[in-house]
C-alpha positions, 0 to 999 in steps of 0.5 A: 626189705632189702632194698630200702636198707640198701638205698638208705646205706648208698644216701648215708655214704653219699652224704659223708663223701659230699661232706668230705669233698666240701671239706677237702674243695676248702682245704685246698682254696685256702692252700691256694690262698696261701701261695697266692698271698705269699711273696715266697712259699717253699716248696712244702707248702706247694706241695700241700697244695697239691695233695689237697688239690688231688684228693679234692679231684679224686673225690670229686671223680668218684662222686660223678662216678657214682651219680651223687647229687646233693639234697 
């Protein structure tokens, strides 16, 4: 019983973090699309391109850390 519970709460947490990290990878393309297509980008938007980049690779460890695969 609890066993299956367990399972069940560990693929619903795994399914929202490969949700988020799929929203944060496109956040981050299109910042990087941003300073790529602009002849002169402050330094705000760097560096929200590099916050989005960060918490895209922090996401992205902690799915390898926790063995998540997408269905």
């Amino acid at each position: 019983m609890m066993r299956k519970r367990k399972r069940k709460l560990r693929r619903e947490t795994d399914e929202e973090l490969i949700s988020l990290l799929d929203r944060i990878k496109e956040k981050a393309d299109q910042h990087e699309s941003y300073l790529k297509n602009s002849i002169h980008h402050g330094g705000y938007v760097e560096s929200v391109s590099r916050l989005e980049r960060a918490k895209y690779l922090f996401l992205l460890r902690e799915a390898r850390a926790r063995r998540t695969t997408s269905s």
